[in-house]
C-alpha positions, -999 to 999 in steps of 0.1 A, spaced: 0 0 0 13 36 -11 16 62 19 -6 84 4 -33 51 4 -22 48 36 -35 81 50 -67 79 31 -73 49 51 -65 62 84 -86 94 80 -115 73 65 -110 54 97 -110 84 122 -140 106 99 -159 75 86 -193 94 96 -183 126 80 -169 109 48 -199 88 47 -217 115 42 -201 130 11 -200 99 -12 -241 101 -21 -240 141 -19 -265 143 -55 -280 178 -56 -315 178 -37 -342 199 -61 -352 228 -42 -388 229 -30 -409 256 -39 -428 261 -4 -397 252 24 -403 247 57 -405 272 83 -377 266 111 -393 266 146 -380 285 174 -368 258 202 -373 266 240 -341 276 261 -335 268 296 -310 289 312 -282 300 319 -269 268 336 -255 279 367 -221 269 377 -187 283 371 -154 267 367 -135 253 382 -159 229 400 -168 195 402 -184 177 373 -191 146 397 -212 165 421 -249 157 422 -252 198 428 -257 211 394 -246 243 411 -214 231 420 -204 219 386 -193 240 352 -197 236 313 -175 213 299 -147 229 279 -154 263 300 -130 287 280 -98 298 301 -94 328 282 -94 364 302 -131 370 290 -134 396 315 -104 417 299 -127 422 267 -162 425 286 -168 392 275 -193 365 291 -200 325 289 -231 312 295 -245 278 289 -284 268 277 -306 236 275 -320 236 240 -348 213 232 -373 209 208 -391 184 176 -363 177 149 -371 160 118 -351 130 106 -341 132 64 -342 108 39 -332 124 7 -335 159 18 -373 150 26 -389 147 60 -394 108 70 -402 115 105 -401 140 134 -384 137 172 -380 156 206 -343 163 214 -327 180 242 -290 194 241 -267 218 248 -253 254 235 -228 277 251 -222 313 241 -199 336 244 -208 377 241 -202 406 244 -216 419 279 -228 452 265 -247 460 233 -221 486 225 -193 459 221 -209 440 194 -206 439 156 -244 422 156 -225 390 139 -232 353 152 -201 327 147 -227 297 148 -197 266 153 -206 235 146 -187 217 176 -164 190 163 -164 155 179 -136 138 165 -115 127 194 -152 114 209 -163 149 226 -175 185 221 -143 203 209 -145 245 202 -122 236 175 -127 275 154 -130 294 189 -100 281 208 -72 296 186 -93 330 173 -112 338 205 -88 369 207 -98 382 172 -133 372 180 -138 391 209 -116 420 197 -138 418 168 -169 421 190 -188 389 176 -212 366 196 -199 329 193 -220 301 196 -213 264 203 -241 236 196 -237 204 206 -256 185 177 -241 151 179 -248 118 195 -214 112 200 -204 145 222 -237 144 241 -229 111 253 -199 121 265 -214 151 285 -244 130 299 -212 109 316 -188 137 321 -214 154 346 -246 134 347 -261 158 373 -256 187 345 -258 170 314 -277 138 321 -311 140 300 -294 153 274 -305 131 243 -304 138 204 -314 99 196 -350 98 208 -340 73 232 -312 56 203 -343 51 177 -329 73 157 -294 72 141 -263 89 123 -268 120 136 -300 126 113 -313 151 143 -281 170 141 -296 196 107 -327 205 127 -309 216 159 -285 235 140 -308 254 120 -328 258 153 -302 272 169 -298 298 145 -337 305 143 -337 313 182 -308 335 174 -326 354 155 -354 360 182 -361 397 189 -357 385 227 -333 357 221 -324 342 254 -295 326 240 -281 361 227 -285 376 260 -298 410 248 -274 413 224 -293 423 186 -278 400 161 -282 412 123 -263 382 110 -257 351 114 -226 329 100 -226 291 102 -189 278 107 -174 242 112 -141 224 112 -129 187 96 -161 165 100 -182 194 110 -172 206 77 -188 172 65 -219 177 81 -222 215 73 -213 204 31 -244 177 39 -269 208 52 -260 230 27 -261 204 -2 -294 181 12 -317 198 36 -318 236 30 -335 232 -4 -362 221 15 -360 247 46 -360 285 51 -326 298 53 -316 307 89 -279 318 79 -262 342 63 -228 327 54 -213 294 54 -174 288 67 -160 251 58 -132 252 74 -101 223 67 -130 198 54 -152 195 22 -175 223 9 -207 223 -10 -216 209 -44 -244 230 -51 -253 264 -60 -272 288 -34 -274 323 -29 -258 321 6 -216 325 6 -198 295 12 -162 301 21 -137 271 21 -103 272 33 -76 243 37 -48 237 47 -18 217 37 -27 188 52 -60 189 33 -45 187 2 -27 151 11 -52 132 29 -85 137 10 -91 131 -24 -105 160 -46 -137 172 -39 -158 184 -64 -176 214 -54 -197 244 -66 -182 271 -84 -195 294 -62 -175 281 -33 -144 304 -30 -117 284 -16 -81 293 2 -54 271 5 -26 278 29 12 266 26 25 246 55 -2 247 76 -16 217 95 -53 204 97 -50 208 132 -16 227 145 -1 244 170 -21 273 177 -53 253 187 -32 226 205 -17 251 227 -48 274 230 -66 240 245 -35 229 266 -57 244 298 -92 230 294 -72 199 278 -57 194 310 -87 202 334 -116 188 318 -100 151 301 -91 121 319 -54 119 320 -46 153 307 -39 167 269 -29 136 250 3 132 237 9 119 206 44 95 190 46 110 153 68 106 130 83 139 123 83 167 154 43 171 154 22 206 149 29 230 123 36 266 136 23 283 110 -10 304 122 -38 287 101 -60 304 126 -43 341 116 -63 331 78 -95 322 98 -97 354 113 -95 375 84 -117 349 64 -148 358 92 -142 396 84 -145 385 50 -174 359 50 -194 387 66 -185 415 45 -193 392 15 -230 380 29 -237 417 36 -233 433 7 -218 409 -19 -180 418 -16 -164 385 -25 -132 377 -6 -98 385 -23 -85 359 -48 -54 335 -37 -29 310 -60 -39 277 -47 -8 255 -38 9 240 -63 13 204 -74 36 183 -96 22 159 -128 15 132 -104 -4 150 -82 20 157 -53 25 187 -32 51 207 -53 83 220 -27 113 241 -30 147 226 -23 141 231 15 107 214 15 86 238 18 56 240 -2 51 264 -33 18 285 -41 -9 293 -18 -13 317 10 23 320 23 26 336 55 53 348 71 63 320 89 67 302 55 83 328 32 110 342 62 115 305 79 129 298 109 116 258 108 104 237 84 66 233 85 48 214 67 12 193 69 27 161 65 31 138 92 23 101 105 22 78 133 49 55 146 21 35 167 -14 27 151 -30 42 181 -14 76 172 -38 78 143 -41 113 148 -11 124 140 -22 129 100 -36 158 109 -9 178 127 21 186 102 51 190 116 77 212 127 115 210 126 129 242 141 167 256 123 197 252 140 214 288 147 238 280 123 216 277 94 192 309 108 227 324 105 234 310 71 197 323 58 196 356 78 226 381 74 215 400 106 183 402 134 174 432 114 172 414 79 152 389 89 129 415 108 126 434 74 118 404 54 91 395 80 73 427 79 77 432 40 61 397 39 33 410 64 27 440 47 17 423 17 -4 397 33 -25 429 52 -30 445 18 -40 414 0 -65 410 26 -53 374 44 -45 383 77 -54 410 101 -37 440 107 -36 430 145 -23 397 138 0 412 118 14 431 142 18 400 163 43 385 139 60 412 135 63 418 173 74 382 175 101 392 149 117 418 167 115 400 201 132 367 186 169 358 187 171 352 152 206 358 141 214 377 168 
């Protein structure tokens, strides 16, 4: 078996639900009189802060799983937690077969004060991968999404990260159920409480907003939420009334069909190895990003606390082939792709235009002499080097599985940062000329940019 057969089977392995999905994905005919969405009910906020004790039969003395230990206060921030429940409909071919109650959960985090909001909804599909709820898009942004004033919302839509919660703190979580009681199955509840979600967002008197007036709304997942997001997009909402604005697939497959809401794809390098070509609408504007992993450093290390407080034994730790988790800041892209995926469902702006990366005649990733890949959105961190990153990686232990998705990261030697850089100050003047460029052509932040460039000065590169 070829290693690139190799990773197709391990990811098929790890996203079989997700891929699943995507293999039948035929364009469902619109119908001319869609369904309204109904407005679920909301119990809450949960009481309970962390830290606490998710075993205690007090639901006052326990917390919200993956609480966020981010400073929320330092932005006039909030986190609250609700109990959404409601009827969901179960699909067969984009059409209604049968209807459900469900209960689960959603946790927010706002702006405490009208004044500090944009009016924009980041709607996140939590991802449930590794076999729980992961805030996969907010743990690496939640600076530029609070600085940016959004509302971000997490919902809890499948079986698979419920049942985690109901045993994590049964006194919390415990009647949580989006199976009917396990009579219903493959997450066919999970396009209903989304879209729910959303419709009680848009409430006048939204309890899940808090008081804070929402104008827009953008739906945003990552890997298999990506999956289930492309199914939504593709299967059920020719049959329902919109309830978002924008779409963000993020490192996972995008839609086949043509609708009038944006869709906004972007990958990274890992992407580009482990699944095979998607075909998807022309519509779809995609980025690709050089030497960035499908999941890297800067969520790894933005979960490292909650990783550690909230998960039997700790953040895992993974054997890998090559040193695991690609520094370059995928999430850097992310953040300017949300400016963008609003600015484009409110008045039709498309986002900026970006070389894909490159391949060679059979297919492969094309790289320079160093290894590095060519084409793309080339950040800093790629074009004035001090490691080799890439989104290539694999496991030296079968249970490892996971390490496909982190790239890797072999830091230079001071002698060869010496060799590439004549001086500290050269290699700070590549950086920001490389920064500079990325700002105007609209892939990164100004403020992130100023990061890197910060990071520049401070480093001991040639020195």
């Amino acid at each position: 078996m070829s290693a690139t057969s190799h990773r197709l089977g391990t990811v098929a392995a790890l996203m079989g639900a997700s891929l699943a999905l995507l293999a039948p994905m035929a364009a469902a005919a619109p119908t001319d009189d869609p369904s309204p969405v109904p407005v679920p009910e909301v119990e809450g906020p949960l009481p309970g802060t962390a830290p606490g004790d998710p075993a205690s039969d007090n639901i006052e003395d326990t917390y919200p799983f993956y609480a966020t230990d981010v400073d929320l206060d330092s932005y006039d921030y909030v986190e609250e937690e609700f109990i959404v429940s409601g009827t969901a409909n179960q699909y067969v071919d984009g059409a209604v077969a049968s209807e459900h109650p469900y209960r689960t959960r959603v946790i927010v985090r706002r702006p405490e004060h009208q004044w500090d909001s944009n009016g924009t909804a980041l709607v996140e599909w939590q991802n449930v991968s590794a076999g729980y709820d992961i805030d996969a898009l907010w743990s690496p942004s939640s600076e530029h999404i609070m600085r940016e004033g959004y509302t971000w919302v997490g919902v809890s839509a499948q079986n698979v990260g419920v049942s985690y919660l109901t045993e994590w703190s049964p006194a919390r979580y415990g009647d949580l159920d989006v199976t009917d009681g396990g009579t219903v199955e493959n997450d066919q509840l999970s396009y209903d409480i989304f879209s729910q979600t959303a419709q009680e967002l848009r409430e006048p008197d939204s309890a899940l907003a808090g008081g804070i007036e929402l104008d827009q709304l953008l739906a945003i997942g990552a890997s298999q939420s990506a999956g289930r997001m492309t199914a939504y997009y593709d299967r059920i909402l020719p049959h329902i009334e919109p309830v978002f604005d924008g779409y963000g697939f993020i490192v996972g497959s995008a839609p086949t069909t043509e609708r009038p809401e944006p869709a906004f794809q972007v990958l990274s390098e890992t992407d580009l190895t482990l699944f095979p070509a998607q075909g998807i609408a022309d519509s779809v504007h995609t980025w690709e990003v050089a030497g960035t992993a499908h999941s890297g450093w800067g969520g790894r290390a933005a979960r490292e606390g909650v990783d550690n407080r909230d998960l039997p034994g700790g953040q895992p730790q993974y054997n890998c082939a090559q040193p695991p988790f690609s520094r370059v800041p995928l999430h850097h892209v992310l953040n300017a792709s949300y400016n963008h995926l609003s600015e484009w469902a409110e008045d039709g702006t498309a986002p900026p235009e970006a070389d894909p990366i490159e391949r060679t005649e059979d297919g492969e990733i094309a790289r320079d002499e160093d290894g590095h890949a060519l084409g793309g959105i080339r950040l800093s961190q790629v074009e004035v080097p001090t490691a080799l990153n890439t989104g290539v990686n694999s496991a030296t232990i079968p249970s490892d599985f996971f390490c496909v998705l982190f790239g890797s990261h072999e830091p230079y030697s001071d002698a060869e940062l010496a060799q590439r850089y004549d001086s500290h100050a050269s290699y700070v003047f590549q950086v920001k000329r490389v920064e500079r460029r990325n700002v105007l052509a609209g892939y990164v932040t100004l403020a992130d940019s100023l990061r890197n460039r910060f990071d520049a000065v401070r480093s001991d590169v040639a020195r």
